[in-house]
C-alpha angles and dihedrals in degrees: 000000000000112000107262118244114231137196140193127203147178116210145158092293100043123260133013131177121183122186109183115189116191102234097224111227107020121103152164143218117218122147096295097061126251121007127201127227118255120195106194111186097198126188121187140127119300122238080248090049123253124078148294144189122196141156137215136163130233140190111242108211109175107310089337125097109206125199122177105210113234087020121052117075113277124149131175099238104186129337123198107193093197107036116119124234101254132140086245091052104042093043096049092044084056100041080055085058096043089048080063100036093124080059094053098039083046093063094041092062092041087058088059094042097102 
């Protein structure tokens, strides 16, 4: 497995990290041709404050990410409804996801298997 690319932001709403992993091997045909398959494990504030992790997948075509809703791969990985939005705790929440990161690559695949 290639080793994942993370980031860590602070924005409007406090604290972001983003870790996008390429899925080897799943891909998809659009007008430009073939897209590659794109995991992002995200962890940020909620609209009802905490904190939550979650990963989706989508399709990379030129400098354009696409992600068909109720298709594509996205799963709530953990949620923490009274976190604060700190660097410590975001960074901890999304180093707990990354600790797990074959489980989550494992059900992404699962979900292209058909």
């Amino acid at each position: 497995m290639e080793k994942p690319t993370t980031y860590m932001r602070k924005g409007y709403n406090g604290w972001t990290a983003k870790t996008e992993l390429p899925l080897e091997g799943i891909t998809r045909e659009d007008h430009n041709g073939t897209c590659q398959a794109i995991l992002t494990i995200s962890t940020a504030k909620t609209s009802r404050g905490g904190l939550a992790t979650s990963a989706s997948v989508a399709f990379k075509s030129g400098a354009f990410m696409s992600h068909l809703l109720y298709q594509d791969f996205n799963a709530n990985y953990k949620t923490e409804p009274d976190a604060r939005c700190t660097v410590k705790a975001v960074e901890r929440l999304h180093d707990e996801a990354l600790a797990d990161l074959e489980l989550i690559v494992n059900a992404a695949r699962n979900h292209y298997a058909d």
